[in-house]
MIZAKOL-452642 format. One line per field, with one value per residue (C-alpha): residue number from 0; residue in three letters; x, y, z. Coordinates in Angstrom, 1 decimal. Layout:
N
voke	c(NUM ...);
loke	c(ALA ...);
c1	c(X ...);
c2	c(Y ...);
c3	c(Z ...);
//
This chain:
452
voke	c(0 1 2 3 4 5 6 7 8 9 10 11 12 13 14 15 16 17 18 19 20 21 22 23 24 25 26 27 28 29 30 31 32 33 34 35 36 37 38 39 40 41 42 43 44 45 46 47 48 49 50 51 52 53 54 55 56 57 58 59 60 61 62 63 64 65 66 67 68 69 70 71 72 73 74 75 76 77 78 79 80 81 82 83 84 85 86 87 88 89 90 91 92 93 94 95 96 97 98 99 100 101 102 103 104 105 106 107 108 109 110 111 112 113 114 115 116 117 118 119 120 121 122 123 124 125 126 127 128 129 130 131 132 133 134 135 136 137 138 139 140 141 142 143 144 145 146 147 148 149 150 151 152 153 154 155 156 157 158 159 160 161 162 163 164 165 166 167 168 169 170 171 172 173 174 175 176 177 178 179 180 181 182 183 184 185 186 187 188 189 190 191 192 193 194 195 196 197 198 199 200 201 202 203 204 205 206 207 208 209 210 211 212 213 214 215 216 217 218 219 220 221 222 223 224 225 226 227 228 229 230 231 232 233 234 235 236 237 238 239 240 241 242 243 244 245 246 247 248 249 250 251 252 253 254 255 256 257 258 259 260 261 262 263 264 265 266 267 268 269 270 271 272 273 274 275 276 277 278 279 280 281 282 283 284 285 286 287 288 289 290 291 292 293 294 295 296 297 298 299 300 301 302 303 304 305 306 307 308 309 310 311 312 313 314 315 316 317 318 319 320 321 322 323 324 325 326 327 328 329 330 331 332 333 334 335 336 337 338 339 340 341 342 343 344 345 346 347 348 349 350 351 352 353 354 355 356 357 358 359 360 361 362 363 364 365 366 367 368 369 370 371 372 373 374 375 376 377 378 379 380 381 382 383 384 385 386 387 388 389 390 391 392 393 394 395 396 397 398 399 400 401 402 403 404 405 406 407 408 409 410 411 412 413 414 415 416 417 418 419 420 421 422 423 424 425 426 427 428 429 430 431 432 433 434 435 436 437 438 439 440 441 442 443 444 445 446 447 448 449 450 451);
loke	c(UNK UNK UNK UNK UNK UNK UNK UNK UNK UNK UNK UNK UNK UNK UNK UNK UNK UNK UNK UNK UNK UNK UNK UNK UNK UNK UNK UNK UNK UNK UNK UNK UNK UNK UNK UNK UNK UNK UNK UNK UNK UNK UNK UNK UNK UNK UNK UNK UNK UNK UNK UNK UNK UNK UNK UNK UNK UNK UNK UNK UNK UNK UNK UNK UNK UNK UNK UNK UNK UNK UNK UNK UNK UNK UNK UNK UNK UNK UNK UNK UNK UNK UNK UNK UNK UNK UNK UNK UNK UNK UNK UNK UNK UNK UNK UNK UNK UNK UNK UNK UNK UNK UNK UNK UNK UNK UNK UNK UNK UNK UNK UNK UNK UNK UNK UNK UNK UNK UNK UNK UNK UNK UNK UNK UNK UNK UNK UNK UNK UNK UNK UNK UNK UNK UNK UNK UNK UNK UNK UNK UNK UNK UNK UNK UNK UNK UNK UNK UNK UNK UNK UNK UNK UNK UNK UNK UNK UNK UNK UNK UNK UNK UNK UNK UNK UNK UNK UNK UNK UNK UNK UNK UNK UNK UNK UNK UNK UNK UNK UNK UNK UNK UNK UNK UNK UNK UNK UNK UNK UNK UNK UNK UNK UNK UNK UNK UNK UNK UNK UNK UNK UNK UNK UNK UNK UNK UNK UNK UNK UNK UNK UNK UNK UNK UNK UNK UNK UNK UNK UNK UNK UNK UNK UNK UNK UNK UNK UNK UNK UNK UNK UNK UNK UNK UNK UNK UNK UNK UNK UNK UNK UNK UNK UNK UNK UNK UNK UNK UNK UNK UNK UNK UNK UNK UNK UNK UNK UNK UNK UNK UNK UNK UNK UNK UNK UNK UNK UNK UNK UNK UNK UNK UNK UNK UNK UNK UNK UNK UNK UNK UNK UNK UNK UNK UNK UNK UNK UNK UNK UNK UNK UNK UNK UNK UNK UNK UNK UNK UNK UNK UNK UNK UNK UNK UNK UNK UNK UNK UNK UNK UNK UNK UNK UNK UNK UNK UNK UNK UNK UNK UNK UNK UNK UNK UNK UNK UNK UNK UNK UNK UNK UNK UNK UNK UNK UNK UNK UNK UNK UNK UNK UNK UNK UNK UNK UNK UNK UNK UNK UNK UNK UNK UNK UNK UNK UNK UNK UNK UNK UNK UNK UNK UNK UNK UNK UNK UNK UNK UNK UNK UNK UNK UNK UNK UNK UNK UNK UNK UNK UNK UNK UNK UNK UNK UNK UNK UNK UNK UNK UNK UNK UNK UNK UNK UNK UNK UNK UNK UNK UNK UNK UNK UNK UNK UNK UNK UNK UNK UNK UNK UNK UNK UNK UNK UNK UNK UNK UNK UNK UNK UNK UNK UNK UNK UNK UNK UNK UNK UNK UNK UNK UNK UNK UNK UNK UNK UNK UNK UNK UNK UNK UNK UNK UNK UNK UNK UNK UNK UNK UNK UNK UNK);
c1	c(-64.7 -64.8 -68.8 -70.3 -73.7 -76.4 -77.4 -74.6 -77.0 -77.0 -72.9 -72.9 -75.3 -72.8 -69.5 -71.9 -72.4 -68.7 -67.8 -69.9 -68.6 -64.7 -65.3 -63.9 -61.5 -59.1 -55.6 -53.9 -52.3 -53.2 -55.8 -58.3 -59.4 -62.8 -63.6 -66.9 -67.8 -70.2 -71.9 -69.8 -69.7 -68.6 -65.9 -66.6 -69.9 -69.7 -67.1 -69.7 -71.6 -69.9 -68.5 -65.6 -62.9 -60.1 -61.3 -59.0 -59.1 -56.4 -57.1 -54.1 -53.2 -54.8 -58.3 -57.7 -57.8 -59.9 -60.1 -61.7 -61.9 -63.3 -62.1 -58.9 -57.9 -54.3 -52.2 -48.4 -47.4 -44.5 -45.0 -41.0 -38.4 -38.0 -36.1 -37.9 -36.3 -37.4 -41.0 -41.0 -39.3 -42.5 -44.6 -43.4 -43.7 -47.4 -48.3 -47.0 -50.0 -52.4 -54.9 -53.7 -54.1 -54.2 -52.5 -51.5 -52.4 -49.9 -47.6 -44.5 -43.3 -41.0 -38.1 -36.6 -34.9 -38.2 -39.5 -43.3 -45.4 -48.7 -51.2 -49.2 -49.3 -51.9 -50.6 -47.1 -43.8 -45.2 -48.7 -50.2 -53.5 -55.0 -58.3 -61.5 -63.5 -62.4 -64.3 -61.8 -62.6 -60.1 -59.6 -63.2 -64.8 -65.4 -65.7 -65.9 -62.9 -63.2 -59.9 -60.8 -58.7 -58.8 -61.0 -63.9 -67.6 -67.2 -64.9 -67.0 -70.5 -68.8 -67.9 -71.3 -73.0 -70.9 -72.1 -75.3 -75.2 -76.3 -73.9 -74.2 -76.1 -77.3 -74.8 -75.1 -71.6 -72.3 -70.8 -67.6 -67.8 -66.8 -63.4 -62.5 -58.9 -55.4 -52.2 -49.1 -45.8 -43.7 -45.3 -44.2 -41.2 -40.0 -40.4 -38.2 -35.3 -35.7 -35.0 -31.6 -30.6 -31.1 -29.5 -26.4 -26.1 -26.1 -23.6 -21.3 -21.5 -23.5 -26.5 -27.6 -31.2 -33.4 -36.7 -38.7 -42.8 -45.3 -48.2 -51.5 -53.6 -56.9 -59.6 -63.3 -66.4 -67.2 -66.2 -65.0 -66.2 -62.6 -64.4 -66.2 -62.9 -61.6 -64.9 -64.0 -60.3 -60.6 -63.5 -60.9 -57.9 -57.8 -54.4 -53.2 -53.1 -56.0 -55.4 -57.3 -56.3 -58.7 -58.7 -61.9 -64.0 -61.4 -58.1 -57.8 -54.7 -56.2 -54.3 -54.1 -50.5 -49.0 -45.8 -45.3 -42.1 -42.1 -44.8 -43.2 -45.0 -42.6 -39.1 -40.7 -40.0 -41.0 -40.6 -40.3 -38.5 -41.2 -40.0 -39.9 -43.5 -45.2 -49.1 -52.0 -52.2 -56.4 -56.3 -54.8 -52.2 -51.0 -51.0 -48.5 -46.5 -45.8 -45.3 -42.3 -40.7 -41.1 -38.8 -36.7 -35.9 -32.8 -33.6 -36.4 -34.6 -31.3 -33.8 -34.9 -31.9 -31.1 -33.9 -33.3 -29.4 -30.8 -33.4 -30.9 -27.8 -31.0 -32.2 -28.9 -27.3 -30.6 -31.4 -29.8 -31.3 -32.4 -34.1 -35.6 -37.1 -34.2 -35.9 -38.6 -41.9 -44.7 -46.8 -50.1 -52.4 -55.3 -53.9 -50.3 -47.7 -44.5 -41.6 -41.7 -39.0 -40.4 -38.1 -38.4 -36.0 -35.5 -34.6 -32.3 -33.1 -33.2 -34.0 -37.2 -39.6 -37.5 -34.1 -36.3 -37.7 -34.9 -32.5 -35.6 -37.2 -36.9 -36.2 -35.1 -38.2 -39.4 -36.0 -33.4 -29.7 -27.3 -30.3 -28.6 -27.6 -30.9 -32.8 -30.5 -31.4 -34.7 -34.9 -33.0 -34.7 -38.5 -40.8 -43.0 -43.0 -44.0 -45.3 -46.4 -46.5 -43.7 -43.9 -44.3 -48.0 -49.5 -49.8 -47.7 -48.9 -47.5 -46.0 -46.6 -46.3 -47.2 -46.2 -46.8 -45.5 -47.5 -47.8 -50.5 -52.1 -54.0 -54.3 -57.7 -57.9 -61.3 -62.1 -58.3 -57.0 -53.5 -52.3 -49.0 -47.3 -43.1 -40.9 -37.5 -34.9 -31.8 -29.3 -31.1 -34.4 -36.5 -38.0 -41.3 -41.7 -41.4 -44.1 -45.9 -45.2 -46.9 -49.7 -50.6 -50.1 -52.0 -55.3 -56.8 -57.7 -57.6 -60.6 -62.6 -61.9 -61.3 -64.1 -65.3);
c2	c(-5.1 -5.0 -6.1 -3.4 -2.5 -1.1 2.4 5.4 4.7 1.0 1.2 3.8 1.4 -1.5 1.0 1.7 -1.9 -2.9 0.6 -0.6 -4.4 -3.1 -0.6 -1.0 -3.6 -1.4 -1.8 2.0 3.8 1.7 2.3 -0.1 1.0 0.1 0.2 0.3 0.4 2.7 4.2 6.7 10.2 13.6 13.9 17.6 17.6 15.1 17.2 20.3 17.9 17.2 20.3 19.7 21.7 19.2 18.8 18.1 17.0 15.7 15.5 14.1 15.5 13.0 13.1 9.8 9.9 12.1 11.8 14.1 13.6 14.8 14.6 13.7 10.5 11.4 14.5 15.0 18.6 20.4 24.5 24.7 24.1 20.3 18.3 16.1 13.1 13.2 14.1 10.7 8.3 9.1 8.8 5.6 4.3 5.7 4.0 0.7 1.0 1.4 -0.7 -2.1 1.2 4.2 7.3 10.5 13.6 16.9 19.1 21.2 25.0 26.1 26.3 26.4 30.0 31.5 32.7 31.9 34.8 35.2 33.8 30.7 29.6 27.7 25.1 25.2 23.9 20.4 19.0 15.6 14.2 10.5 11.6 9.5 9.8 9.6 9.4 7.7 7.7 6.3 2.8 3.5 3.0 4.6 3.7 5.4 4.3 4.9 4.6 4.2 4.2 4.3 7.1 5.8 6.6 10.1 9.0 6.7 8.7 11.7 9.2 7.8 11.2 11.8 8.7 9.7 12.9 13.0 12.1 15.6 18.5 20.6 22.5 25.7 27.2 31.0 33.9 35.6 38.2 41.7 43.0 45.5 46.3 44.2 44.5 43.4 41.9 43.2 46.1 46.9 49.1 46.6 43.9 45.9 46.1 42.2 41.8 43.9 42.2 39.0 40.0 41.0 37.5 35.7 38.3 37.8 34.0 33.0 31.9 30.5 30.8 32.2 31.8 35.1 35.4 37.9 37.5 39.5 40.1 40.3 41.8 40.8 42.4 39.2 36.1 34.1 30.1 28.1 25.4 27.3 28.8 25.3 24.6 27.6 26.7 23.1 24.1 26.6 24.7 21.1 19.1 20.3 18.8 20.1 20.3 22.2 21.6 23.8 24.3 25.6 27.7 30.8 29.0 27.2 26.5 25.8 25.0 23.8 22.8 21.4 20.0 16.6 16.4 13.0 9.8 6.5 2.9 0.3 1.1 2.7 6.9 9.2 12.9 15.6 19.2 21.7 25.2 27.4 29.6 30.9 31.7 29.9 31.4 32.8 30.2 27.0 28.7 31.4 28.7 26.5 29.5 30.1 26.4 26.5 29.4 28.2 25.1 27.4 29.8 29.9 31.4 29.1 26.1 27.1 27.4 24.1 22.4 24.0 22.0 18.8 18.7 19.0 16.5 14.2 14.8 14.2 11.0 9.9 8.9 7.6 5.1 1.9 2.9 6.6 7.6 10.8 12.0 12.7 16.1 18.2 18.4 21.3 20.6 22.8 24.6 26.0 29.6 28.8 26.5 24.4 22.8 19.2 16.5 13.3 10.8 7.3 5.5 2.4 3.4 1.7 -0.7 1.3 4.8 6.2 9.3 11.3 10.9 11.6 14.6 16.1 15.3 16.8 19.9 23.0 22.1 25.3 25.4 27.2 27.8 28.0 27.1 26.0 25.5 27.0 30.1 30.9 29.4 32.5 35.1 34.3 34.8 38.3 39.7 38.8 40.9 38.1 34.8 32.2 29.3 26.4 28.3 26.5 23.5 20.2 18.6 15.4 12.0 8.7 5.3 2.4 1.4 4.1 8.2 11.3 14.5 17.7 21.3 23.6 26.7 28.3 28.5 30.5 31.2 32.0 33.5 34.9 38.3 38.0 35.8 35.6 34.4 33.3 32.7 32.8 33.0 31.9 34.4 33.7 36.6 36.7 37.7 41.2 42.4 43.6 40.1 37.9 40.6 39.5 35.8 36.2 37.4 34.8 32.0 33.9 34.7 31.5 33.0 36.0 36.5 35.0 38.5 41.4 43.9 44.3);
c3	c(63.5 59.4 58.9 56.7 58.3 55.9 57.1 59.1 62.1 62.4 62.4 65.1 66.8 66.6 67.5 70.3 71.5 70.9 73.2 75.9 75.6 75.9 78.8 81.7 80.2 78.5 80.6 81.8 79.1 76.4 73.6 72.0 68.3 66.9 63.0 61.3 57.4 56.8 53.9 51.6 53.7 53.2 56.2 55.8 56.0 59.2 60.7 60.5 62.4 65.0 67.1 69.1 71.2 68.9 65.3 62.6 58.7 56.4 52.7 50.0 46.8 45.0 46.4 47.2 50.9 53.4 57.0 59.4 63.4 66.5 70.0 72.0 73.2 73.7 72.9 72.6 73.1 73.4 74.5 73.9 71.8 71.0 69.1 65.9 67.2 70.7 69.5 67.4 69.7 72.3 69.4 68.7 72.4 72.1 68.8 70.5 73.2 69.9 68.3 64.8 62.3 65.2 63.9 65.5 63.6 64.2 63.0 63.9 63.9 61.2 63.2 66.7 65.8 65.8 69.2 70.2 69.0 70.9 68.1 67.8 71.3 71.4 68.5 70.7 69.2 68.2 68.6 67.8 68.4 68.9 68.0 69.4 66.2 62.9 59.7 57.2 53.4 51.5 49.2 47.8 51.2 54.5 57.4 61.5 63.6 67.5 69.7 73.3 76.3 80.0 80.6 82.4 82.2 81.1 77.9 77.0 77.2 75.3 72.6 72.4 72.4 69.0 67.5 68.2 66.4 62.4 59.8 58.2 58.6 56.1 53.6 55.5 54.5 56.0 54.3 55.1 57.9 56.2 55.9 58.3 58.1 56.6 57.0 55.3 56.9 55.7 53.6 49.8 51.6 53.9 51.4 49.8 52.2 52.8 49.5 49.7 52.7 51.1 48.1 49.9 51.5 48.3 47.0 49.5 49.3 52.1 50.6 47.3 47.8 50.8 50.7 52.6 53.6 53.7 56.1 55.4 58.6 58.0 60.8 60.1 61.0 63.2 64.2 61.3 61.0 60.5 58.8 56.4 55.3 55.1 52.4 50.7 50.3 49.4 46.4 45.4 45.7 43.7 43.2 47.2 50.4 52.5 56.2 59.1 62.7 64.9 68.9 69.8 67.1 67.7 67.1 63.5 61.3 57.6 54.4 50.6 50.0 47.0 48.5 50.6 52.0 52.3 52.7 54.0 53.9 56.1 54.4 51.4 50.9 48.5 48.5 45.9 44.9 44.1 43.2 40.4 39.7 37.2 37.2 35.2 31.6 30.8 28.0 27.0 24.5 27.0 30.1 27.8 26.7 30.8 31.4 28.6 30.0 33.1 31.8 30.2 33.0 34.0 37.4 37.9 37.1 39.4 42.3 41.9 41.2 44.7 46.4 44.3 45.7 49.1 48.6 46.9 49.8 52.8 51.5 49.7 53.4 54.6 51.8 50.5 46.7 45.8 42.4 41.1 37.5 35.5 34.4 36.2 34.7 35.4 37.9 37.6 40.1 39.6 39.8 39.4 38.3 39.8 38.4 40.2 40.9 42.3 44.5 45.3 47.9 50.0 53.6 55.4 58.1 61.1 59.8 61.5 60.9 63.2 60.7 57.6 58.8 60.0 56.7 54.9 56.8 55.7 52.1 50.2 48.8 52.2 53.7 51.7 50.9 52.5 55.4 58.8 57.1 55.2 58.8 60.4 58.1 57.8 61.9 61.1 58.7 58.8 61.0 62.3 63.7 61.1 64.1 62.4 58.4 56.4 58.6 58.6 59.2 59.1 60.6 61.7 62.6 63.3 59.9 57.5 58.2 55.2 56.0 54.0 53.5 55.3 52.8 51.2 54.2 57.2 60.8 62.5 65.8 66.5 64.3 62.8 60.5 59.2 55.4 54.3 51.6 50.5 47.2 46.5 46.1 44.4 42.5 39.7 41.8 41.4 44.4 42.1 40.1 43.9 45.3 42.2 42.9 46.3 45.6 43.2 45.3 47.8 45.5 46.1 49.8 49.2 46.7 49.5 51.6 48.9 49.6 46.1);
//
């Protein structure tokens, strides 16, 4: 179904009709996917709208594509350890019982090293969603996209009840419950020794580059609203990814990224090195002044030269041609700024999303270099368990597949809410000027919470 219908209501109406037509008549196991222009719509406003134990949104760097959606027509989880590859050949063999243009929306923890700590469990080691209602703006159009399966009566009647909901509801964006405690991990002191530790390692030639977190735990007065967070964030945040996968009001994971690890269209890959930071100068003068030294860094440029040579070696034996920007340019934040390397390849015939993740993820830019030993040390030496922070989320249908770098982001579990953010250490590092480095890439969020 492509007609355009001329009012949100009259193309529920018709997704209504077409729902009713196709019940009963959709074979076990498979799904059946329904599309419907409608007119242009906020997917975050219609997400407010439409309360859900699964909602999720996806928004690209660009501002090119949002999609938000509600409900569960099929989930792939893994509570355990799991191996990328496995995860993607069952998502492949899921997609193949799809409508034309289904996707599965998910993402995975940072790493198999790192046990399960009790705030993460509910995401598990991977997770990805069929959803049964997504609102799709992208291409300069939008339209609702239903994917139904087997379910009987009561899948079909939930469905409908959503398409009978409003588009939007009124911008009521609430305030932010009051600060009541937070707490750094690791705190100035232990930041301190991680910094030694890591030092060491590089010293003694096991690492080039490690790349170590802080997460600030935040406890509010009240229940925080995940999605109200996510508005905050994404009119705070331009030039990231947005994503926000929530299960139930308590449990929300919420992000604006910069970094895509890698988008694939049928045997078409890019990706791109992002590392290197300085913050946003007051005024246009100072801003450029930090942007050249930024270039001229010595420091900053080894530590992205680190994640170019891994980028470069992960693709290089996965595609028939590989190019990338002979020099990086300055990719610019609204509170900070990045040296960037873009990449462009042809894939072999063959590779699949489970290879290119897996020659990609971690990228020093959130692990470090060479990858096992930095994944070791990071499992040593940080105090907490970074679940799905630093990993990869994102969707995969059929035929095409973008995944981003989960950083800059948040976890919200009832009153508490987690932030994270990492830097790069490399010889030259100073423990003081990386403390420094956090907190900029963490002010975006955190102005939201400082008690003034």
């Amino acid at each position: 179904m492509t007609a355009g219908q001329s009012t949100y209501e009259d193309a529920c109406r018709a997704l209504t009709r077409a729902i009713h037509e196709k019940a009963g008549a959709v074979p076990p196991g498979r799904y059946f996917r329904l599309e419907q222009a409608i007119p242009d719509t906020d997917p975050l406003a219609w997400l407010d709208a439409h309360p859900d134990q699964y909602r999720i949104y996806c928004g690209d760097r660009e501002g090119s594509t949002a999609i938000a959606s509600v409900g569960c027509a099929d989930i792939l989880r893994y509570k355990t350890q799991v191996d990328v590859s496995d995860v993607f050949s069952e998502l492949k063999t899921k997609l193949s019982t799809c409508g034309e243009g289904a996707r599965y929306y998910g993402g995975f923890r940072f790493s198999r090293h790192h046990g399960t700590g009790r705030i993460w469990r509910r995401f598990g080691s991977a997770n990805f969603i069929l959803p049964e209602l997504e609102l799709i703006r992208e291409d300069g159009g939008c339209r609702l996209a239903v994917n139904l399966g087997d379910g009987g009566a009561s899948a079909v009647d939930r469905i409908v009840r959503r398409l009978e909901a409003p588009a939007t509801i009124m911008d009521k964006t609430d305030a932010l419950p009051a600060v009541r405690r937070r707490r750094d991990s690791p705190g100035r002191r232990g930041w301190n020794r991680m910094i030694r530790s890591a030092s060491a390692a590089i010293r003694k030639g096991r690492l080039e580059k490690i790349v170590l977190a802080r997460r600030s735990m935040f406890t509010f007065a009240g229940p925080v609203v995940s999605l109200d967070l996510l508005k905050h964030m994404k009119q705070a945040t331009s030039h990231c990814y947005h994503f926000f996968v929530s299960y139930g009001d308590e449990f929300a994971f919420i992000g604006a990224t910069p970094e895509r690890l890698y988008r694939r269209v049928g045997q078409t890959v890019e990706s791109e090195a992002i590392a290197g930071t300085r913050p946003r100068g007051r005024d246009e003068e100072k801003d450029r002044g930090l942007a050249e030294a930024l270039l001229a860094s010595e420091k900053d440029r080894h530590e992205h030269e680190l994640v170019v040579r891994a980028i470069r070696d992960g693709l290089g034996r996965l595609c028939r041609r590989l190019e990338h920007d002979p020099e990086p340019c300055v990719l610019k934040l609204d509170r900070v700024q990045h040296l960037k390397t873009g990449f462009r390849g042809e894939l072999e015939p063959g590779c699949d999303d489970g290879e290119l993740l897996a020659a990609l993820h971690p990228t020093p830019a959130v692990g470090g270099y060479p990858r096992h030993a930095a994944i070791d040390e990071i499992a040593r030496i940080e105090p907490f368990d970074r679940g799905w922070y630093a990993g990869p989320v994102g969707w995969i249908g059929r035929d095409q597949a973008e995944f981003a770098v989960a950083i800059r982001c948040l976890l919200v579990a009832g009153k508490r809410m987690a932030v994270y953010a990492g830097a790069g250490i490399v010889e030259q590092s100073d423990a003081d000027d990386e403390w420094r480095e956090i907190d900029n890439k963490m002010a975006n969020v955190l102005r939201f919470f400082e008690q003034p």
